[in-house]
N, C-alpha and C positions, 0 to 999 in steps of 0.2 A: 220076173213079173214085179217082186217088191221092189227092184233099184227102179222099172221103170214109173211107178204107183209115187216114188220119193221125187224124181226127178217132175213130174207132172203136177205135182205137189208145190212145188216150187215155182213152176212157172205160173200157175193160175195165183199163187200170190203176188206177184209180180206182177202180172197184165192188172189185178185189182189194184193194188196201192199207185200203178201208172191213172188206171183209169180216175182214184180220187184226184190224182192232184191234174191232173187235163183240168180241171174246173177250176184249178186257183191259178193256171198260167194265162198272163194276160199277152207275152209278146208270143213272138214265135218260138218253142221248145224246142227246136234244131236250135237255136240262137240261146236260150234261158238255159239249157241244161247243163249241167259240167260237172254230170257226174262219168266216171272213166268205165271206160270197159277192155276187154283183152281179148286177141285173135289169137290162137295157138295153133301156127303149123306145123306140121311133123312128118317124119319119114318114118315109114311105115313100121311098124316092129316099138315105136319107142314108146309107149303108153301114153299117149299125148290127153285120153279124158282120166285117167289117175289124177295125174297131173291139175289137171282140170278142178275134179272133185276136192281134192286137198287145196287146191287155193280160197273155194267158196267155204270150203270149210274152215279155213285159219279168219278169210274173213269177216264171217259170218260173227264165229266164236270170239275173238281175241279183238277184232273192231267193233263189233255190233252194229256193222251196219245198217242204215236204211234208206232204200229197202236192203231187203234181203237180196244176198250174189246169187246167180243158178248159173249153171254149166251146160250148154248146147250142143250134143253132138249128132253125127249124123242123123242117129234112130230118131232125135224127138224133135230135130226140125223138120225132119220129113215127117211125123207127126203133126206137127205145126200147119202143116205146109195144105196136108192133106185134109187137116179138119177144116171145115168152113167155121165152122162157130169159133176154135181158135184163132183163127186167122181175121177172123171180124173182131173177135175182142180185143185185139193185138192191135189192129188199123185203127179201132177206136180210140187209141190212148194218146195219138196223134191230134195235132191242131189241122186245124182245113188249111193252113198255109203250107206247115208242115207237109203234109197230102199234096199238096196241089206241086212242092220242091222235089217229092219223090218222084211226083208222076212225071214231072220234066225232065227230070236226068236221067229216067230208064228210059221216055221216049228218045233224048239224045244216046245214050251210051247206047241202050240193047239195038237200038236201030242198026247201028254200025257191026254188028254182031253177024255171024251166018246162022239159019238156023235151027242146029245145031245148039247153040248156046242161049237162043231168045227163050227155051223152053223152060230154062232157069229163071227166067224173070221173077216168079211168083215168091221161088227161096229165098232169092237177094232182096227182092223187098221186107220179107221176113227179118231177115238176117242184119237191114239195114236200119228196122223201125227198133230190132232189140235194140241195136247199136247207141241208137239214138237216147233211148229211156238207161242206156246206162245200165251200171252194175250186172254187166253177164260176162260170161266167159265162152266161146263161141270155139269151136274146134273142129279144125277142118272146113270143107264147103265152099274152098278158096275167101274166107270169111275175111283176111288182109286184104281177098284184093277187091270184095265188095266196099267195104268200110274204108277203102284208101283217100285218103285226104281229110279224113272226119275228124274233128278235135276230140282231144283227149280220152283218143285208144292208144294202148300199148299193143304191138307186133310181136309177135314170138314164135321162134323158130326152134323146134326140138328134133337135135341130128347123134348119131351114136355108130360106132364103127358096127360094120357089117357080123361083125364076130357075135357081140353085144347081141344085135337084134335076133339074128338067126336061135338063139341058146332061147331069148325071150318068146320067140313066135313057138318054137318047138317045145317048149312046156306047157305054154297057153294052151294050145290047139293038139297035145300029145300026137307030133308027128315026127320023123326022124330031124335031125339038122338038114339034110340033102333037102328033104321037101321043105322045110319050113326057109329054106334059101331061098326055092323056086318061087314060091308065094309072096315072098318079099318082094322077090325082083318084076315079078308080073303087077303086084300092085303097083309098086314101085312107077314102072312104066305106064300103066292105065292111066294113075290120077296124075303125072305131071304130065304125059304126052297130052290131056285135054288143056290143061292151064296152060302150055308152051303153046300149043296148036290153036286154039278158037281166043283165050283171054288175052296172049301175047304179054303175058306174066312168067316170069321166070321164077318158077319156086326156089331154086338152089342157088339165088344170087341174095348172099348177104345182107348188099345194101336195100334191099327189100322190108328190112326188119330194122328193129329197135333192139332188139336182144336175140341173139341167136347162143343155146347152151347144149354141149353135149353130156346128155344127161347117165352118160356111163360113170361119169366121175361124182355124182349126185345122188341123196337119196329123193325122193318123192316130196318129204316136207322141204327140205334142202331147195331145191325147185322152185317150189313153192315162193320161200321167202327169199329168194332171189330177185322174183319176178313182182312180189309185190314192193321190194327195196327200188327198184327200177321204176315202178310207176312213183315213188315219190320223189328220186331223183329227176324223173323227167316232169315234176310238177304238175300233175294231173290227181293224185293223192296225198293225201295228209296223213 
């Protein structure tokens, strides 16, 4: 209950500090903004919101950013997703031009969709407005292949040999290595058969991503400042 009290914490400064400056943006904020943000996908087992938390945290601390970074993972976009007052304070931080760009490209892309996958519309919009206001880190939710095309995101892809994850899922979840295999490999298949099948996204094709790291040779902050050396490489960070 407290990681999710810190993580919620975060976002509601976030939608605030969006929502002051909606007032000083005079063009369109899809267009004004260039502040970066980060998709982190992963194969199951590799701690891909660790990950996550340790980056907002080095960026938080040792850049001082502002605003402040937060970290997205399933539990508090489906949070997001589900609250109406978050999801109205989040659509608020947006321009009506803005609005009016989103609304166009879900009625193009989700149209094209079976459906099946139009039921997501509501996340991806979510997922697409954090995108847009910057400074988050977004994990999981097929959130690369929402945010594909959008300036100044970095891709990230976290992969780790099977041996690696199995020993990690069976400590987390205190279950033998045999079951913590089976678990892998079922999730495994759940979440890419829906991206291969309805998005016609390949998660496990490299050229998908900006950085793909096998994070067995890595520790966590390691990781970390990898990924943030990589957004200044690719000139979207200073």
């Amino acid at each position: 209950m407290k990681d999710v009290a810190v993580k919620e914490s975060a976002i509601y400064k976030q939608i605030e500090y969006w929502r002051r400056q909606k007032q000083h943006v005079v063009e369109d904020r899809e267009k004004a903004n260039t502040l970066p943000f980060i998709t982190i996908s992963r194969e199951y087992g590799c701690g891909g919101f660790d990950i996550a938390v340790k980056l907002t945290d080095i960026l938080n601390k040792e850049y001082h950013s502002t605003p402040i970074w937060a970290a997205y993972d399933k539990q508090i976009l489906d949070k997001i997703t589900s609250d109406l007052g978050l999801t109205e304070a989040l659509t608020e931080t947006l321009t009506h031009t803005a609005r009016s760009k989103m609304t166009d490209l879900f009625q193009t892309t989700f149209s094209k969709f079976p459906p099946q996958v139009a039921v997501y519309r509501k996340l991806a919009e979510v997922v697409r407005t954090l995108a847009i206001n910057g400074h988050v880190v977004i994990v999981g939710r097929a959130g690369n292949v929402i945010t594909r095309g959008m300036p100044y995101g970095l891709h990230v892809r976290i992969v780790a040999p099977m041996s690696y994850k199995v020993k990690r899922i069976a400590a987390m979840l205190k279950v033998s290595q045999n079951e913590a295999r089976e678990i892998i490999e079922k999730k495994e298949i759940d979440r890419e058969s829906f991206i291969k099948n309805f998005l016609k996204f390949d998660p496990e094709d490299p050229h998908n991503y900006d950085l793909v790291i096998n994070n067995e040779n890595f520790a966590v902050d390691e990781l970390a400042h990898l990924i943030i050396d990589a957004m200044k490489r690719k000139g979207i960070f200073a």
